[in-house]
C-alpha distance (Angstrom), angle and dihedral (degrees) to the residues before:
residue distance angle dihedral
X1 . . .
X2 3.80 . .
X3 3.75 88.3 .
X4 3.89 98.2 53.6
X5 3.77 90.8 48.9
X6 4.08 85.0 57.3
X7 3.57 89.4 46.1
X8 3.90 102.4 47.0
X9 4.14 77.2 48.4
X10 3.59 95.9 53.1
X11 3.96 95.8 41.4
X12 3.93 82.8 49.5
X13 3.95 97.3 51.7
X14 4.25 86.7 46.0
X15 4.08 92.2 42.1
X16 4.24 82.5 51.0
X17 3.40 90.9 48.4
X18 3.98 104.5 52.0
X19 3.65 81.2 40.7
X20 3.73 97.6 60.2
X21 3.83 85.7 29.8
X22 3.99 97.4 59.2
X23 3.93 119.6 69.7
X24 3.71 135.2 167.2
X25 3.89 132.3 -130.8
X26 3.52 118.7 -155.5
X27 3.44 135.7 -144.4
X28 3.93 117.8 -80.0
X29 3.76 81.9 31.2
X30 4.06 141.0 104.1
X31 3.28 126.0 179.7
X32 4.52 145.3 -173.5
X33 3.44 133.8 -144.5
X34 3.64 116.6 -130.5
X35 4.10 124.9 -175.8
X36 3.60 115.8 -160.9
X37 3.94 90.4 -5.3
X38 4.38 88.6 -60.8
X39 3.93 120.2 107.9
X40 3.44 101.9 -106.5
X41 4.13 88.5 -161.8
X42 3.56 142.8 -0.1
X43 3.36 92.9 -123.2
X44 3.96 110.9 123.4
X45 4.16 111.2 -144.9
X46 3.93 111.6 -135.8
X47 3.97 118.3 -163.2
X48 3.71 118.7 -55.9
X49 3.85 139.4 72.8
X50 3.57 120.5 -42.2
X51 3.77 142.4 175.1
X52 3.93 136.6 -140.5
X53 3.59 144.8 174.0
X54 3.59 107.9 -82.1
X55 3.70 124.1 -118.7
X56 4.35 91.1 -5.9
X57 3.60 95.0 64.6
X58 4.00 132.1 48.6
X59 4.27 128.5 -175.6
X60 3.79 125.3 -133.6
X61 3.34 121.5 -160.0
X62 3.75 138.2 -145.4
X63 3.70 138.2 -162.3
X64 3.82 112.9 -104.3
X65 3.59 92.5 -174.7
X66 3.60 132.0 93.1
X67 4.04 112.2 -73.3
X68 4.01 138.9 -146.9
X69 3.61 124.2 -141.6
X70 3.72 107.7 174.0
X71 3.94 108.1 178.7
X72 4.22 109.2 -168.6
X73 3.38 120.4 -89.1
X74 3.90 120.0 -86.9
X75 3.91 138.9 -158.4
X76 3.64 110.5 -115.1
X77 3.69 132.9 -165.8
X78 3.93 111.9 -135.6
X79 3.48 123.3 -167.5
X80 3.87 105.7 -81.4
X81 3.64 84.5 57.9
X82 3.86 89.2 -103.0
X83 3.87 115.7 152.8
X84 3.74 111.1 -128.0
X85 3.99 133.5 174.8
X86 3.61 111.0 -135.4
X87 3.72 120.9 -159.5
X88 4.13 108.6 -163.8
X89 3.83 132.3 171.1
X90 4.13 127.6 -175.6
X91 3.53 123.3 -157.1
X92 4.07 113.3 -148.1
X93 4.02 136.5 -171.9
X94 3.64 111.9 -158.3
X95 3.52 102.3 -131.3
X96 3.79 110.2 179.8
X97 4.09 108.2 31.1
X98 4.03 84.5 -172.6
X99 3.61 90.9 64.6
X100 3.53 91.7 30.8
X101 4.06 99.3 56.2
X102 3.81 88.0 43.0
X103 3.63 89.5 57.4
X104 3.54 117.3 37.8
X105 3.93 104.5 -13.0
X106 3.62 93.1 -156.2
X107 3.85 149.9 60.1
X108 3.85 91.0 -132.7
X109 4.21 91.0 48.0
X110 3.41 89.6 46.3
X111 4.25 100.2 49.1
X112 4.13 74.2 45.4
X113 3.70 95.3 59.2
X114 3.96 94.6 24.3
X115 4.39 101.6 60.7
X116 3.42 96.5 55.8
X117 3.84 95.4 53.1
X118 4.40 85.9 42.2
X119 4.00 86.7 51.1
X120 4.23 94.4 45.3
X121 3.89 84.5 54.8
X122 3.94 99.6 40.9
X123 3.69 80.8 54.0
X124 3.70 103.3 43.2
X125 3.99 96.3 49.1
X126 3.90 93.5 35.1
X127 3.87 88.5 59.2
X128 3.50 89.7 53.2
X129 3.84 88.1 71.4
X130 3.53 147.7 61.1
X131 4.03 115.6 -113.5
X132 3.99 87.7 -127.5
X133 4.00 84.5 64.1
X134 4.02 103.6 34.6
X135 3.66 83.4 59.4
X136 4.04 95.1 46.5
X137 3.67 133.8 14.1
X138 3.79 97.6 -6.1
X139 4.27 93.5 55.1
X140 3.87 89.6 85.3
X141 3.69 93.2 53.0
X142 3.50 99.5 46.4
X143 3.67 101.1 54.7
X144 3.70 84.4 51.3
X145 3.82 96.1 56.8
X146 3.98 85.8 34.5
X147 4.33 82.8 58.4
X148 3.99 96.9 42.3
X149 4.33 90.1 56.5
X150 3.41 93.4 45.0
X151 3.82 97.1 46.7
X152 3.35 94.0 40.2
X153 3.82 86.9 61.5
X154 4.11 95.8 33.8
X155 3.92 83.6 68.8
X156 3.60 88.6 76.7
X157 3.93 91.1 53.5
X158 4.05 93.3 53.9
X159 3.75 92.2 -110.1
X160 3.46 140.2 107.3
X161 3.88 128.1 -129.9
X162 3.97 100.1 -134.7
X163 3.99 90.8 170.6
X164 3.69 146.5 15.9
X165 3.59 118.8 -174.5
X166 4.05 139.0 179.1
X167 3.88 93.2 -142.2
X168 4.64 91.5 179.6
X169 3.59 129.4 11.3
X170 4.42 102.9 -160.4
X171 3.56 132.7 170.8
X172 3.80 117.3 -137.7
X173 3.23 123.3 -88.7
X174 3.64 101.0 -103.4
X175 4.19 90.8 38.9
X176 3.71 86.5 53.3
X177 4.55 94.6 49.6
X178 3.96 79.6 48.1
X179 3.91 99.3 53.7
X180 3.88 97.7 29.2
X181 4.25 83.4 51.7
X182 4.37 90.7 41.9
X183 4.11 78.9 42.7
X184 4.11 88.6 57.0
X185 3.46 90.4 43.7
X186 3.12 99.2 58.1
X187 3.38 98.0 42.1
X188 3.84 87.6 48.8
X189 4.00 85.9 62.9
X190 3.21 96.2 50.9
X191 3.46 101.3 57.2
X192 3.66 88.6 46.5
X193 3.99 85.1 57.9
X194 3.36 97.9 39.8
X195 4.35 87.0 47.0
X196 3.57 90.9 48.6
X197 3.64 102.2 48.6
X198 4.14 81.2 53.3
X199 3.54 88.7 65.5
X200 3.20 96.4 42.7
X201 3.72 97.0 55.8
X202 3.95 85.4 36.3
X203 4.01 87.8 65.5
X204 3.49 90.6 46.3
X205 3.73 96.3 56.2
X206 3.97 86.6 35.3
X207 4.03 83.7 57.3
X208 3.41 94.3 44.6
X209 3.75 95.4 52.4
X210 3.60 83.0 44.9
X211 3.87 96.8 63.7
X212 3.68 96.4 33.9
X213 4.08 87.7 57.8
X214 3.62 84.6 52.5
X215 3.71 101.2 45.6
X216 3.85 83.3 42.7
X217 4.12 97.5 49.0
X218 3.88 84.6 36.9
X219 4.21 94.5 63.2
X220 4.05 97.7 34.1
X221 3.80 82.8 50.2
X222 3.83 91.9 53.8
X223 3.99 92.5 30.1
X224 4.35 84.1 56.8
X225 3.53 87.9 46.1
X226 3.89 94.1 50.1
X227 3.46 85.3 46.9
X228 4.31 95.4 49.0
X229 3.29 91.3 44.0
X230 3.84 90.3 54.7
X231 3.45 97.1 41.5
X232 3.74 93.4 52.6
X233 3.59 89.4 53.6
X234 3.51 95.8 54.3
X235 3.42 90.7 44.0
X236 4.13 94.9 54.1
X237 3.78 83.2 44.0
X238 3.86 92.0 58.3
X239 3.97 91.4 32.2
X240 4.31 86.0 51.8
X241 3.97 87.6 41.5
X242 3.43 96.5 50.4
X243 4.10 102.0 40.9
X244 3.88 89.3 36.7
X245 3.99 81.1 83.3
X246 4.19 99.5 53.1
X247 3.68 111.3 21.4
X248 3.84 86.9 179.8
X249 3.63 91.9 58.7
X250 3.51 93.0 47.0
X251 3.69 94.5 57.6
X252 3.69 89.8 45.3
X253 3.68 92.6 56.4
X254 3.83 100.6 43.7
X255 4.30 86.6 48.4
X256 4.16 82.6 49.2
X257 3.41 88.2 58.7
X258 3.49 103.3 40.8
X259 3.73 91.4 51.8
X260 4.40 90.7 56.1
X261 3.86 82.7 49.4
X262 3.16 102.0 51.3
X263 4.39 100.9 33.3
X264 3.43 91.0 47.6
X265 3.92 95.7 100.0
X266 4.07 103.5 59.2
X267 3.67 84.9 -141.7
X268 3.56 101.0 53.0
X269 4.14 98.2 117.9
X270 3.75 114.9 -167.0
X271 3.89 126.8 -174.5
X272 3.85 116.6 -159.4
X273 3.58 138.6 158.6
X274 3.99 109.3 -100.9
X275 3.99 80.5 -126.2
X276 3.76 86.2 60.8
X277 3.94 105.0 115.0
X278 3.42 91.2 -151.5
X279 4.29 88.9 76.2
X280 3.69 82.2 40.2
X281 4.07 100.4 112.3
X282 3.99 81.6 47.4
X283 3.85 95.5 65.2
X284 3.17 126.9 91.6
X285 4.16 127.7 -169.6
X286 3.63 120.9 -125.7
X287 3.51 103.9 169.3
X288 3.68 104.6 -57.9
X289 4.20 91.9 -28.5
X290 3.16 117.5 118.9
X291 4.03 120.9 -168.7
């Protein structure tokens, strides 16, 4: 009985110790084995099931994955001397968590030691051009020279720079009032130009129109008096053809018409001689009576 006891102890102390012993990386992970805080091989453990000596030895693990380090954005001087905020980020892998551990040890030590070197280099390679071409056909280039100095100085950490990227390129505040206000300005004139050559052309059409109405009034005028002066001529012609034949009746119709021109108006008051010939076809003989 005594013996059973001892061996339920014993299979309890070993079943403890490959417990403790056994641990598991995951994927997206790597991971060292340190005993009494040294490396105790270079050796770096991928994913899968491992084993270690319990209670003298410990595992850190690392990301294998693909990193962010995003440092604050920082106003730059390019090389027209215009102010510029830059807004960069650089994507890492650690690639050698020996070298890495020895180093820095951590994420947060190494974004510490890591955003000053990205910020000398943003600043070094975005002096060397003018803000015209950072923001155009030199962008592509600078990033690329921005990646190569930082990687070549991310070796050192046991990481590798996979990425480098200008994320925002701002002006300062005050830069930006300045150009959105020259921007207006401009703009402003413009219009003005644009507005004023409008009325320009406007009065140009307007005197255009102007002369053509003329021109236009000017030969309908003389084309109606053509045609008057025609038309009265043909008309005395007829008028001279026709009366030619009874002079009487002539006379009688021109006083006939003078008479419903001239009593149209019930107040029209005329005073003539009764020997006036114009009330001639209104007299009438009675004897030697005249009324």
């Amino acid at each position: 009985m005594k013996n059973l006891k001892y061996i339920i102890i014993a299979l309890f102390i070993i079943f403890s110790f490959i417990f403790q012993g056994l641990f598991m990386i995951y994927e997206g992970r790597q991971a060292i084995v340190l005993q009494f805080g040294k490396i105790v091989s270079n050796e770096v453990l991928l994913p899968g099931l491992h084993f270690k000596i319990p209670f003298i030895q410990n595992v850190l693990y690392f990301e294998s994955r693909i990193i962010d380090l995003s440092p604050q954005p920082k106003e730059v001087i390019a090389a027209d001397q215009k102010r510029v905020i830059v807004d960069a980020y650089a994507k890492y892998k650690i690639v050698n968590p020996l070298k890495f551990y020895q180093t820095v040890g951590t994420r947060s030590k190494l974004a510490s030691r890591m955003k000053p070197i990205l910020e000398s280099n943003i600043r070094e390679n975005v002096g060397k051009v003018s803000l015209t071409c950072l923001l155009a056909e030199c962008r592509n280039k600078v990033m690329e020279l921005i990646q190569n100095g930082v990687e070549h100085q991310a070796i050192s950490f046991g990481i590798e720079m996979i990425d480098v990227r200008i994320k925002r390129t701002d002006l300062p505040d005050t830069n930006s009032a300045a150009i959105f206000k020259r921007m207006q300005t401009e703009r402003e004139k413009e219009a003005r130009e644009i507005r004023a050559q409008g009325v320009e052309e406007s009065q140009i059409i307007k005197s255009g129109a102007d002369r053509e109405k003329i021109t236009i009034l000017s030969e309908a005028k003389k084309k109606a008096e053509i045609i008057k002066g025609n038309a009265d001529a043909e008309s005395t012609a007829i008028y001279n053809k026709a009366f030619s034949k009874d002079i009487d009746f002539f006379s009688f119709v021109r006083h006939m018409q003078l008479y419903r021109n001239s009593f149209n108006n019930n107040e029209t008051k005329f005073i003539l001689s009764g020997e006036e010939s114009f009330m001639g076809f209104l007299q009438y003989q009675n004897g030697n009576k005249h009324d």
